[in-house]
C-alpha positions in Angstrom: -8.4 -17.0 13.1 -6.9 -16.7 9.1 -3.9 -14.6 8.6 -3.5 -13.1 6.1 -0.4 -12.2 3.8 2.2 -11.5 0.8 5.6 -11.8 -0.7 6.9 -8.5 -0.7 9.2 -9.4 -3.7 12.1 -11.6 -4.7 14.9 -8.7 -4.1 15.6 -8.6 -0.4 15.9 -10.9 2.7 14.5 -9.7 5.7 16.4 -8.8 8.9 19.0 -11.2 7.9 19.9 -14.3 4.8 18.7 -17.3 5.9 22.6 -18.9 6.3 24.2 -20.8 8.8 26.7 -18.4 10.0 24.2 -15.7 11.8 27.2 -12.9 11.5 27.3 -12.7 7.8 25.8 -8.7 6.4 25.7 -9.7 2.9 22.8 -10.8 0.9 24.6 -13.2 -1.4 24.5 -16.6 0.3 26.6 -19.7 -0.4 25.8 -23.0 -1.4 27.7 -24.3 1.7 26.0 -21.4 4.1 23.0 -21.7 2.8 20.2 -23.0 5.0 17.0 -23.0 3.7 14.5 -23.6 6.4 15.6 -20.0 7.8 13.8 -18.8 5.0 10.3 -19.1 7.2 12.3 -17.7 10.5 9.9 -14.7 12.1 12.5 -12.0 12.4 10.5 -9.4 13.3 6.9 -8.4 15.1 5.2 -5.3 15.5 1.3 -3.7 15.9 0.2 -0.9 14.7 -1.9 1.1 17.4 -4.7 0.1 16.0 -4.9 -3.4 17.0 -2.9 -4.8 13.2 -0.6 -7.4 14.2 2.1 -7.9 11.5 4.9 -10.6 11.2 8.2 -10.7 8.7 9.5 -13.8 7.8 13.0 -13.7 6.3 12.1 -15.0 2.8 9.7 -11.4 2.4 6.6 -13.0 3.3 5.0 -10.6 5.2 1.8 -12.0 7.4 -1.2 -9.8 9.3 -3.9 -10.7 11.4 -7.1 -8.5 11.7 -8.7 -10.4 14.7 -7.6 -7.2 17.2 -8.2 -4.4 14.8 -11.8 -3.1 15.6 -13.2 -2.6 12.6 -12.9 -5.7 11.3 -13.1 -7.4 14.5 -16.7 -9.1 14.4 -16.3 -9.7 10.6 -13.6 -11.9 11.4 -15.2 -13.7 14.1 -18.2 -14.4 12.0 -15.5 -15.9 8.5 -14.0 -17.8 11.3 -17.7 -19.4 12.4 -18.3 -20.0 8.7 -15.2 -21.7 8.1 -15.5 -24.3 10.9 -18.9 -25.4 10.3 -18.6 -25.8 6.7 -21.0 -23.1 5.6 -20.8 -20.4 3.0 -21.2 -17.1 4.2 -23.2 -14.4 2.1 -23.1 -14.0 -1.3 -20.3 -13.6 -3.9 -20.3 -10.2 -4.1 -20.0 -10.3 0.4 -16.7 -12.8 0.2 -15.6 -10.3 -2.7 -16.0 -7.2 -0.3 -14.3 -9.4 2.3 -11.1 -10.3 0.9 -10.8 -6.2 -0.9 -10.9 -5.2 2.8 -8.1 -6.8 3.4 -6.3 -6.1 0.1 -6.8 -2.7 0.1 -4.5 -2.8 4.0 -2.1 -5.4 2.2 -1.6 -3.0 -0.6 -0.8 0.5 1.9 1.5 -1.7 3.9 3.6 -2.3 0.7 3.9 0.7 -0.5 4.8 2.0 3.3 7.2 -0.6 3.0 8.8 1.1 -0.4 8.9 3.9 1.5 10.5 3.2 4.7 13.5 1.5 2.6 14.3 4.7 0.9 13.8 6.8 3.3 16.1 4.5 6.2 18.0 2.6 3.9 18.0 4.4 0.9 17.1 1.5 -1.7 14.6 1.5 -4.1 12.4 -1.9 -3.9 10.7 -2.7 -6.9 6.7 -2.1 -5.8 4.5 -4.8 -5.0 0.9 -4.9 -5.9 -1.2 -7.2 -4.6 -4.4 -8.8 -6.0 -6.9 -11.0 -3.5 -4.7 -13.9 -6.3 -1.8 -12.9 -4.4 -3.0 -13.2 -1.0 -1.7 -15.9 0.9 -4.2 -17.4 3.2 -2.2 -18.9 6.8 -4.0 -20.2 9.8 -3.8 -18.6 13.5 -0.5 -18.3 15.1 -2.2 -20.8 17.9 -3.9 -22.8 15.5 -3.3 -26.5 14.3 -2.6 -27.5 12.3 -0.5 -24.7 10.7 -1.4 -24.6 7.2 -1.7 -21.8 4.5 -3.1 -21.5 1.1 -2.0 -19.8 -2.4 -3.9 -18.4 -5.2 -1.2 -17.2 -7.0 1.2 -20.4 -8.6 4.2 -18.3 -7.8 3.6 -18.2 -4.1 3.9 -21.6 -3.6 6.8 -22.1 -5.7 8.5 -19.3 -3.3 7.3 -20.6 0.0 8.3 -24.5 -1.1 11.8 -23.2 -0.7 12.4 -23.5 2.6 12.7 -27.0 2.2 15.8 -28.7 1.3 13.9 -31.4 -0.9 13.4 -28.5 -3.0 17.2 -28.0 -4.5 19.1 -30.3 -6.5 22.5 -31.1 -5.2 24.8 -29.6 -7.5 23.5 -27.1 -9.0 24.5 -23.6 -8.1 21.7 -21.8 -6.4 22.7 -18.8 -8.9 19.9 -20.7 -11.1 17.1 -20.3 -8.6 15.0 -17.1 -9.2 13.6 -17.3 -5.6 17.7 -16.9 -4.2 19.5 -15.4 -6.7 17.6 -11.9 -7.1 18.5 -11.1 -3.8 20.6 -8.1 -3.4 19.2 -5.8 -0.7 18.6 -6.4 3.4 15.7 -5.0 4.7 16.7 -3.5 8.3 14.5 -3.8 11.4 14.6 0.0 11.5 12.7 -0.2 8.0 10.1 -2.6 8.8 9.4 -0.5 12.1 9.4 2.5 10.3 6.7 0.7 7.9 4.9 -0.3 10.7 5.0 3.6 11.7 3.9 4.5 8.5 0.4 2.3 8.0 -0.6 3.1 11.9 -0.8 6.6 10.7 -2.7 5.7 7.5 -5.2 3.4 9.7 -5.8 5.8 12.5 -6.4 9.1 10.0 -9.9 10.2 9.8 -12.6 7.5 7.9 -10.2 5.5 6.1 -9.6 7.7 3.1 -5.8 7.6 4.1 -6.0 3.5 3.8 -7.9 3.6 0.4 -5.7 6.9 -1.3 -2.3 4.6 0.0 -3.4 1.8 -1.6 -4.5 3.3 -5.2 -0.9 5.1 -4.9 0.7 1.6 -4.7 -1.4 1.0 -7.8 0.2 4.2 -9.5 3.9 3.4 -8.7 3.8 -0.2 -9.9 1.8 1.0 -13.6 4.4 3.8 -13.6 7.1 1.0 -12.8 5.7 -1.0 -15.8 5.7 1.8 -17.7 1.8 2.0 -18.1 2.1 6.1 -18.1 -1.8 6.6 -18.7 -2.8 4.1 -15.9 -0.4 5.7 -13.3 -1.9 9.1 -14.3 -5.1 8.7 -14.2 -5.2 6.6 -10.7 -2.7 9.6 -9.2 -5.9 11.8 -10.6 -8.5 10.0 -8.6 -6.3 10.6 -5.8 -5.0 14.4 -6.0 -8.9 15.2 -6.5 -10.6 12.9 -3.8 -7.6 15.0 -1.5 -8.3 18.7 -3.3 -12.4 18.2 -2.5 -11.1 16.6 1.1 -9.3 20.3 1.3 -12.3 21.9 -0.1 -14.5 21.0 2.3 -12.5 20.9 5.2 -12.2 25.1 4.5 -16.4 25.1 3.8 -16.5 23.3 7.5 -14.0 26.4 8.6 -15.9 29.0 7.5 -20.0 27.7 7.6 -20.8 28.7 11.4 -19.5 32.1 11.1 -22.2 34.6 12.8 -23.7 36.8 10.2 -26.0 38.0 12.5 -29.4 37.3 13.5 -28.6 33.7 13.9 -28.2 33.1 10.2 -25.0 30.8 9.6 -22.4 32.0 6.7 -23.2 28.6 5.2 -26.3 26.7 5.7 -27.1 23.5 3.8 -28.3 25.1 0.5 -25.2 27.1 -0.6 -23.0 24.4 0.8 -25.0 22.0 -1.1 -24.2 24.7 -4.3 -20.5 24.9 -3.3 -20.4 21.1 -3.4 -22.3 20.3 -6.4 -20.9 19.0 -9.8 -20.9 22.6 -11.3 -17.7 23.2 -8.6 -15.4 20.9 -11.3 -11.9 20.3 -10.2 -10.8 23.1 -12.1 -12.9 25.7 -9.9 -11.9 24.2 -7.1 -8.0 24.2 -7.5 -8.4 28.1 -8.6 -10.0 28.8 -5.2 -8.0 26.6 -2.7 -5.0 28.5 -4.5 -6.3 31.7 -4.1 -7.4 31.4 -0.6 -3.5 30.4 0.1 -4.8 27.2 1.0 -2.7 25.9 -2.1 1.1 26.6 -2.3 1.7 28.2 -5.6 4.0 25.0 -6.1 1.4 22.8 -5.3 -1.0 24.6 -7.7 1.2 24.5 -10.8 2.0 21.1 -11.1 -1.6 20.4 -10.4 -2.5 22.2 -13.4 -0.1 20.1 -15.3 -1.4 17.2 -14.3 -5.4 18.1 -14.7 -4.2 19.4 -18.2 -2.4 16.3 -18.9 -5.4 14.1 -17.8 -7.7 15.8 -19.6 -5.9 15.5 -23.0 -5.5 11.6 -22.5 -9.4 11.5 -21.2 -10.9 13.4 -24.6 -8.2 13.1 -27.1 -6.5 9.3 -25.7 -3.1 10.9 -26.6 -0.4 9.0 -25.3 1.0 10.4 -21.5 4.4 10.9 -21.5 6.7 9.8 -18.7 7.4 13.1 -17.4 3.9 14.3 -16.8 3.4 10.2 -14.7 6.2 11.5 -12.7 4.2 15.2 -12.1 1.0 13.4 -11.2 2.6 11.0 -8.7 4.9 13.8 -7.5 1.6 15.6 -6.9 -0.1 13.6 -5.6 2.1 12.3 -2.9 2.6 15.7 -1.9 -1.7 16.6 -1.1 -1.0 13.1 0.5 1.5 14.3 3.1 0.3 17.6 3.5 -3.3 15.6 4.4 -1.9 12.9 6.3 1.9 13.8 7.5 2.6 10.3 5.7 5.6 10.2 3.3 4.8 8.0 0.1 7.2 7.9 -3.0 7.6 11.1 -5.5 9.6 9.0 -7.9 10.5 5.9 -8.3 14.0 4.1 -10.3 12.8 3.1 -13.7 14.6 0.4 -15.7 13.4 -1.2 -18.8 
């Protein structure tokens, strides 16, 4: 069966540096120390509930296979059938759909990932978002032979150093971008936590938890690249899939009450009213916060953020950084309060 995986950046080993002496705790490593072909050492294994097998190599490449994880279970089977006898399966738009499925758990993994390191470790690692051109493409764990695939130019360039052929003697590795960047370790306690993190994504209700993660690690990294508007308006997709989620979820409270006579509170009509387009996100933040089912805090800085998006939306003003921070801040606040996952409110900005 494929793998499937990513570099989850240039600024961290995982577990441990790839060097001879196994004792050292820093991430520097010296040109006599170094030993490259620890870079592809598995240092750590773990699976979500769900059936998501996931494996850390120290060099950050991070690797998951679907083959156990039911919902993608037969779909797998069937690639794997079309692989080995040559054929193309489906259309374009099908193998598009294919590899998205997979992107969209690739993408909530790495921003769990962010996460758990502040949150254990307290570090901030630049956000990774991944493209299906970043996915790295690996055969079974029992297959052979071993190989793997890149899209992405960079990916190769970073997994070709874990071969010694691939440094000139001499030069100081302080010139190669793929070991020099290094500065953090990424503890076992972070990836597990990580791990912790996505199962609880994966197993909450029909996948909106898996989707909503994965356009948040969409908002970090534009709000790390200072792309204010594009972090905005993705947080805003977010905070109002999760205030009509809320919404409903109070409709489904209320709609069975007896009213006598065997008339439900709510039948289909008036909930189909109560759902319709003419409930706009406006009515429906004024209601969830008068019902209490809105803090007051989480109420004003959703205003903030709806006023903010609607000035960029009609007028195409420029956002400012502050009101990016809001809607992510907001947004990964209806996020916990939904899902009892912790995502970033803020990230470290540098220019």
């Amino acid at each position: 069966m494929t793998r499937y995986g990513y570099f989850c950046g240039d600024h961290a080993w995982l577990v441990r540096p790839p060097t001879v002496s196994k004792s050292t705790t820093s991430p520097r490593v010296t040109q006599g120390d170094f030993d490259p072909a620890r870079m592809g050492d598995v240092v750590f294994r773990a699976n979500t509930t769900q059936g998501i097998a996931l494996e850390y190599c120290c060099d950050g490449l991070v690797t998951v296979d679907f083959s156990r994880y039911p919902p993608l279970v037969k779909e797998e089977a069937e690639h794997e059938k079309a692989q080995q006898s040559g054929t193309l399966r489906g259309t374009f738009i099908d193998s598009s759909s294919f590899i998205l499925r997979r992107t969209e758990i690739l993408n909530a993994h790495s921003l769990c990932l962010k996460s758990a390191a502040a949150s254990v470790q307290k570090i901030m690692l630049p956000t990774v978002v991944v493209s299906p051109h970043d996915v790295v493409h690996l055969a079974g764990a029992a297959d052979q032979p071993q190989g793997v695939g890149f899209k992405n130019l960079w990916d190769s360039y970073r997994y070709t150093a874990r071969h010694f052929g691939e440094y000139i003697p001499g030069v100081t590795l302080g010139f190669d971008p793929r070991i020099a960047g290094r500065v953090f370790i990424v503890q076992e306690a972070t990836l597990a936590d990580a791990v912790s993190r996505l199962g609880k994504c994966v197993e909450a209700d029909d996948g909106r938890a898996l989707k909503l993660c994965a356009l948040l690690n969409f908002a970090v990294g534009s709000l790390e690249d200072h792309d204010y508007s594009r972090c905005l308006v993705t947080c805003w997709g977010v905070i109002e899939a999760l205030l009509s989620k809320r919404w409903d979820n109070y409709l489904l409270g209320i709609a069975d009450r007896d009213e006598g006579g065997g008339k439900k509170f709510i039948n289909k009509e008036r909930r189909g009213k109560l759902t319709s387009n003419d409930y706009t996100a406006s009515i429906i933040i004024e209601n969830l916060s008068l019902l209490d089912k809105l803090t007051f805090q989480e109420y004003s800085v959703i205003e903030i953020v709806r006023k903010a998006r609607n000035k960029w939306m009609h007028e195409l003003t420029d956002v400012p950084m502050d009101k990016a921070l809001m809607a992510l801040r907001a947004s990964s606040m209806l996020y916990h309060s939904e899902f009892k996952v912790e995502l970033p409110e803020g990230v470290a900005l540098r220019l």
